[in-house]
C-alpha positions in Angstrom: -19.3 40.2 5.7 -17.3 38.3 3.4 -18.2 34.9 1.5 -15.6 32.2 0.4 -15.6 32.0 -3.2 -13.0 30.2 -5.0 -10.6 32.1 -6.8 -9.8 32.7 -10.3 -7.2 34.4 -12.6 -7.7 35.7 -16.3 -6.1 34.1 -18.4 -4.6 35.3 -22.0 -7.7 34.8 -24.3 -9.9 36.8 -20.8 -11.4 33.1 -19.9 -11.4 32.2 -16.4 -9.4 29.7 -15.1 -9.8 27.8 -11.8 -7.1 28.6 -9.0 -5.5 26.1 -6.3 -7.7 26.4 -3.2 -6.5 24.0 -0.7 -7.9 24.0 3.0 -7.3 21.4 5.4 -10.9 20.1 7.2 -9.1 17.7 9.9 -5.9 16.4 11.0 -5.5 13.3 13.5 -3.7 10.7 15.0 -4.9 7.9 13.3 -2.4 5.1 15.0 0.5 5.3 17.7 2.5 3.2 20.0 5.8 3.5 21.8 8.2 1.8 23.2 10.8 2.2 25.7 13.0 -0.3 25.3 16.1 0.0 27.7 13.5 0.6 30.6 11.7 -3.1 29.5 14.8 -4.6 29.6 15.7 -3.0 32.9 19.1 -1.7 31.1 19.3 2.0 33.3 23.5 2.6 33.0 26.1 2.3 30.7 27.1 3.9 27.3 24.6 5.0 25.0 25.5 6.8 21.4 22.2 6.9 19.6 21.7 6.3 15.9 18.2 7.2 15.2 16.7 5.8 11.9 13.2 7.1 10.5 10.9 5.5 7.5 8.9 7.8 5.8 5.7 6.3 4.1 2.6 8.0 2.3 -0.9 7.0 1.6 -3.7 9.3 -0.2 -7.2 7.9 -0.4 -10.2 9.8 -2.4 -13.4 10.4 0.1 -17.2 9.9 -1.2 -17.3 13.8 -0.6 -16.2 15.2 -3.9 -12.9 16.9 -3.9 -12.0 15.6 -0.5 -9.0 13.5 0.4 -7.1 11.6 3.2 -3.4 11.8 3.5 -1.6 9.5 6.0 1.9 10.4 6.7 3.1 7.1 8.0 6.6 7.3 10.1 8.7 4.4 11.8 11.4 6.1 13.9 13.7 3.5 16.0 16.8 4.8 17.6 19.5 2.2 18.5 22.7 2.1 20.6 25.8 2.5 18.3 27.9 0.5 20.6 25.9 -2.6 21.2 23.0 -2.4 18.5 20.7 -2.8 21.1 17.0 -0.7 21.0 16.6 1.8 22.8 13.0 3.2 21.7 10.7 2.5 19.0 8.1 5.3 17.4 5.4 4.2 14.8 2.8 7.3 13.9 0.3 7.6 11.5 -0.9 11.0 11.4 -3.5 12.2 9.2 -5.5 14.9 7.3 -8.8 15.3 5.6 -8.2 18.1 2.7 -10.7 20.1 0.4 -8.6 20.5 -3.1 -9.9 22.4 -5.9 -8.5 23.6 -9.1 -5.8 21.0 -9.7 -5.7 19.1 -13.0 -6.2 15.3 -12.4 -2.6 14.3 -14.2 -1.2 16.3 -11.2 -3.7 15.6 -8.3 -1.5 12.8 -7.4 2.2 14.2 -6.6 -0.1 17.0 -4.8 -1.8 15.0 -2.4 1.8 13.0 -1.8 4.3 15.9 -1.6 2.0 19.4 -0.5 -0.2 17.9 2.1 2.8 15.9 4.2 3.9 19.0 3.9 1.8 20.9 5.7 1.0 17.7 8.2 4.8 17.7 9.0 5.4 20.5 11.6 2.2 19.0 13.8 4.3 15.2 13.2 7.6 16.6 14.4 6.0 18.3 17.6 4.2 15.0 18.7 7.5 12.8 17.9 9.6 15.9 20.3 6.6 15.4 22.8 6.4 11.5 23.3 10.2 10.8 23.1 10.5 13.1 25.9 7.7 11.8 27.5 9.2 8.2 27.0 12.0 9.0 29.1 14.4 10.0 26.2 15.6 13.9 25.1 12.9 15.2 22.8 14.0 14.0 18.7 13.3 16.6 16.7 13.1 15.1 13.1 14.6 16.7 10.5 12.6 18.0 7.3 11.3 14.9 4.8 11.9 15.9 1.1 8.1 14.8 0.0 9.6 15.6 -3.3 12.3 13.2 -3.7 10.3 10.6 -1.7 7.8 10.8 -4.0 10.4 10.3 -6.6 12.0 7.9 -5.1 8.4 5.7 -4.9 7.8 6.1 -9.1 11.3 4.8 -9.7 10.7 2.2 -8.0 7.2 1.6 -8.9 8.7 1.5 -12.7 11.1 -0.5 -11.8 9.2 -3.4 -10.7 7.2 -3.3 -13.7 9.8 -3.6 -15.5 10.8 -6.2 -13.7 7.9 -7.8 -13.9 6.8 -7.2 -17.7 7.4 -10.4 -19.8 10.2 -10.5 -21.9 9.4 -11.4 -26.1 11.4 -14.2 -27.0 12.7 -13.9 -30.8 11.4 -17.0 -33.2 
């Protein structure tokens, strides 16, 4: 009979220090819709080359339970005819997960909840999008992987950018 106990590794000086433990409490669909659009606008025939575009967006709330969190992965995926521009489907998920995280140091807790948990909330997000495209009447999309790394980047740039942008400027007497 075993007990969960959080782990911990010496350290140097023989202190104790707090490891990572990570465990994921709930994942869920927190908002869906699709949209077929060539069978709205009754357009059946004709040539179709696909360009399929997807929007990656992140949200990490603290809960009132300490050391708990939701992470919404949010993703916009519309797929378009190359030949006439014209929509073909439109995908919006938000998919989410409650997480128990322990042991992280608070100047990193925030590129952790962004870039580790979409990452383990990714594989359940690709198999729904494969499932409801091909239930839409389309071949099943199979996303390819998001780099929660570089997006994450990519969202402080810009953040610092548009304070920058918005800091006042000194003018010079």
């Amino acid at each position: 009979m075993a007990e969960e106990t959080p782990a911990t590794g010496a350290t140097g000086n023989g202190a104790a220090a707090p490891q990572l433990r990570m465990q994921v409490l709930a994942q869920y669909i927190r908002d869906m819709s699709f949209e077929n659009a060539v069978v709205r606008k009754g357009n059946t025939g004709g040539e179709v080359q696909p360009d399929v575009q997807v929007a990656v967006s992140l949200d990490a709330r603290k809960r009132s339970v300490e050391n708990q969190f939701d992470v919404i992965t949010k993703f916009k995926i519309t797929s378009t005819n190359k030949a006439n521009n014209e929509t073909l489907f439109l995908l919006e998920l938000e998919y989410g997960g409650t997480f128990l995280i322990e042991g992280v140091p608070e100047d990193q807790l925030h590129p952790f909840l962004l870039i580790e948990c979409p990452r383990l909330l990714f594989p359940f997000v690709r198999r729904i999008v494969s499932d409801v495209t091909r239930d839409g009447g389309f071949p099943p999309l199979n996303i390819d992987n998001v780099d929660f790394l570089a997006l994450y980047r990519q969202e402080i740039a810009r953040r610092q950018a548009a304070q920058a942008a918005a800091a006042p400027t000194e003018i010079a007497n």
